[in-house]
C-alpha positions as CSV (number, residue, x, y, z in Angstrom):
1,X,90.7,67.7,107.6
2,X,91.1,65.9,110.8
3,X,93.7,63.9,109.8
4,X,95.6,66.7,108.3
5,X,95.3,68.4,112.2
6,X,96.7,65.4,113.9
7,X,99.5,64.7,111.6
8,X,100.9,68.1,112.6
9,X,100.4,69.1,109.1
10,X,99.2,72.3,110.1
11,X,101.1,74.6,112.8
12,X,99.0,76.5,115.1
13,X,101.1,79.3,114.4
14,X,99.8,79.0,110.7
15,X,96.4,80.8,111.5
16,X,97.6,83.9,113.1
17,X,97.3,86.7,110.9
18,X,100.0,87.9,108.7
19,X,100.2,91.1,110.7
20,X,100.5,89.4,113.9
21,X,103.3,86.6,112.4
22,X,105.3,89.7,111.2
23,X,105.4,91.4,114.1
24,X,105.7,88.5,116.6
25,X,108.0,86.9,115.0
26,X,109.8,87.8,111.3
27,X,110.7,91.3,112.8
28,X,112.5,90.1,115.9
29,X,114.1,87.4,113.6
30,X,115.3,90.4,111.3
31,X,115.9,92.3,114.3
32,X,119.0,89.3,115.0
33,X,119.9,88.6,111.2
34,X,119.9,91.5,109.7
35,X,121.7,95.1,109.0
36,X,119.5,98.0,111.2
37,X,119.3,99.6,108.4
38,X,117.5,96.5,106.9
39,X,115.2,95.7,109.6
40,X,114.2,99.3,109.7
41,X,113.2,99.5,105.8
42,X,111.5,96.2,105.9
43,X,109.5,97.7,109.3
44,X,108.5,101.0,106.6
45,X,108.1,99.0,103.4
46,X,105.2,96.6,105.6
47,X,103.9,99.2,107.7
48,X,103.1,101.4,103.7
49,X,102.7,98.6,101.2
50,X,101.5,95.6,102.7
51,X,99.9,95.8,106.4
52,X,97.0,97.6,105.2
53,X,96.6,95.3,102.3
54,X,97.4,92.1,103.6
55,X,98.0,92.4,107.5
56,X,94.7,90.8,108.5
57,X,95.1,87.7,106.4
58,X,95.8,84.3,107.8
59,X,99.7,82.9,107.5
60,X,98.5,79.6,105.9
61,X,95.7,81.3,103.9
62,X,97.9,83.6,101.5
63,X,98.1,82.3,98.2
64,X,100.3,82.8,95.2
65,X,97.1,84.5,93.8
66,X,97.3,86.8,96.8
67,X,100.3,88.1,96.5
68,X,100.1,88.9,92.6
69,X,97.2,90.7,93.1
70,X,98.7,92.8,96.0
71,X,101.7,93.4,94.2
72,X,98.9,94.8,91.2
73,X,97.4,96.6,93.2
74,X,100.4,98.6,94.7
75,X,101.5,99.2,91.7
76,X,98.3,100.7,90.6
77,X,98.3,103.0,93.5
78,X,101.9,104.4,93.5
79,X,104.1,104.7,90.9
80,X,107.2,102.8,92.7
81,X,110.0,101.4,90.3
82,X,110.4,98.2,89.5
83,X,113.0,97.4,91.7
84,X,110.6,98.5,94.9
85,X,108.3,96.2,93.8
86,X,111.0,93.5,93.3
87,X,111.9,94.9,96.9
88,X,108.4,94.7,98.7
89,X,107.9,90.8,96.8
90,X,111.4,89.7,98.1
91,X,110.0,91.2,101.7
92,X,106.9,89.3,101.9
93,X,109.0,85.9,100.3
94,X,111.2,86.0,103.2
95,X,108.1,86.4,106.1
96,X,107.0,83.0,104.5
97,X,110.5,81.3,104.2
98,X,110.9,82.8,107.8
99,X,107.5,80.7,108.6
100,X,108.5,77.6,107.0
101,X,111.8,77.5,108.8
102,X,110.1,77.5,112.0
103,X,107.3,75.1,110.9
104,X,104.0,77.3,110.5
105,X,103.7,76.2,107.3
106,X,104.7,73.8,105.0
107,X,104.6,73.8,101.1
108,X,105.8,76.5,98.4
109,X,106.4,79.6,99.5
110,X,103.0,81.6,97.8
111,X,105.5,84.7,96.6
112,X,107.4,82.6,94.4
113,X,105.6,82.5,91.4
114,X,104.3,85.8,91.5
115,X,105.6,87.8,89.0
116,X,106.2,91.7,89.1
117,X,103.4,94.3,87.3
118,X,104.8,96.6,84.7
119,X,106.5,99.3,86.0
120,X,108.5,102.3,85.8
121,X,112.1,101.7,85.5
122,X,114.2,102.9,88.3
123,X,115.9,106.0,87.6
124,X,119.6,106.5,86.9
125,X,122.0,107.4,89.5
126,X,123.6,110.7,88.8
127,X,127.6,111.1,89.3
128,X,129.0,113.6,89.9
129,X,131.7,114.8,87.2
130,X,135.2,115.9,88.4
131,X,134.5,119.3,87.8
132,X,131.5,119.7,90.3
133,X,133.7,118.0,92.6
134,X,136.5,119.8,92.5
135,X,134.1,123.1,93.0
136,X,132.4,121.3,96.3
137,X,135.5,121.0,97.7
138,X,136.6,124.7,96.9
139,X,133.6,126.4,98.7
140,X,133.1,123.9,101.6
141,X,135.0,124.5,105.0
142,X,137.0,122.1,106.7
143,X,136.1,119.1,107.5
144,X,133.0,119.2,105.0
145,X,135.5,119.2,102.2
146,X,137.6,116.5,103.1
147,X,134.7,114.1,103.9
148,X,133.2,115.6,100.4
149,X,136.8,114.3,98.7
150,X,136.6,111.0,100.5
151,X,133.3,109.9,99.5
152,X,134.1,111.3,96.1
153,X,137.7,110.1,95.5
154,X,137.3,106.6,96.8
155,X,133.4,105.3,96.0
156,X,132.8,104.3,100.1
157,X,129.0,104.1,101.2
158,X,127.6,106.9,103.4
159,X,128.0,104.7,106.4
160,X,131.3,103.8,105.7
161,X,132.5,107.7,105.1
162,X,130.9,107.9,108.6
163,X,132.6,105.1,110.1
164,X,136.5,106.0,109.4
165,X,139.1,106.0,111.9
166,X,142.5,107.8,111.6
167,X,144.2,104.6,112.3
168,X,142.6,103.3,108.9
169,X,144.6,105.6,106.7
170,X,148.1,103.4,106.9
171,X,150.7,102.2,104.5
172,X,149.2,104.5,102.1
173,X,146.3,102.6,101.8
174,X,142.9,103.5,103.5
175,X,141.2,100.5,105.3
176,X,137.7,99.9,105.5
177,X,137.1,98.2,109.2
178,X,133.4,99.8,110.6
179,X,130.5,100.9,108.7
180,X,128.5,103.4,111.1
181,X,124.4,104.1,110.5
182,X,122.3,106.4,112.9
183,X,124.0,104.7,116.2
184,X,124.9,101.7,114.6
185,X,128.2,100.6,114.2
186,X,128.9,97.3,112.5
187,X,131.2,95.4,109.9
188,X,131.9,96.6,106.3
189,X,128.3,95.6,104.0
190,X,130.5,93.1,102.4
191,X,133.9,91.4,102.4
192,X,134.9,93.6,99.1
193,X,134.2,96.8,101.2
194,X,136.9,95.9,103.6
């Protein structure tokens, strides 16, 4: 073991809890890398799921067996969709890439063989048919019904409904340059949006 220790095979930072690591330092690193509206659902996924289940364990103690059994036993206690689950194992990947990156541990990542528990599948979005649109936009006021069209008519995200500008509608063409959440305001999700 001694040997181990001084060949800086094992980081300090390795045997703070998994609570602590998260908060200290995955968040803030989210905080810089990431969408607001990212950081803010990892922040709800850990503080439901996976701080009360895990929080307390030590960074370099968390196995692959670990993680399997906390994804089982979320999925025993609420009936999430498959894709949350994918969602909360994908979250708790990335706090140990995060911590290999930066050296507080070294070896596989424990998440990435854990496989996810049988689940319900997520449910299907409903669109709505031209029909329902086109009664919306007959009973809403202005501007409800125009920003009820927009989203409608041209498939834009929330945010980006919210982040239009007058000077985007030009050469008949509507241009995607902002995307707005809460007080946010930040590029297009993705290059495509644009």
């Amino acid at each position: 073991f001694l040997s181990t220790v001084n060949s800086n095979q094992i980081s300090p930072m390795g045997t703070l809890n998994l609570e602590r690591f998260v908060d200290e330092n995955y968040f803030p690193y989210v905080s810089r890398q990431k969408r607001p509206s990212t950081h803010r659902g990892y922040r709800n996924m850990w503080k439901r799921y996976l701080k009360p289940r895990c929080g307390q364990l030590r960074l370099r103690d968390f196995h692959t067996a670990d993680g399997e059994q906390l994804l089982v036993e979320i999925a025993r206690q609420y009936d999430l969709s498959r894709t949350t689950l994918k969602h909360i194992k994908n979250l708790m990947s990335g706090v140990f890439k995060h911590a290999k990156r930066i050296g507080a541990i070294n070896g596989v990542n424990p998440m990435q063989d854990v496989s996810i528990p049988k689940s319900r599948p997520a449910g299907e979005t409903y669109a709505y048919s031209l029909e329902e649109i086109l009664q919306m936009i007959s009973v809403l006021p202005e501007p409800a019904s125009t920003i009820v069209a927009t989203a409608a008519f041209t498939g834009l995200r929330k945010s980006e409904v919210r982040g239009l500008l007058w000077e985007n509608f030009r050469e008949d063409a509507l241009w995607v340059t902002q995307s707005v959440w809460e007080r946010f305001v930040d590029e297009p999700k993705t290059e495509q949006s644009k």
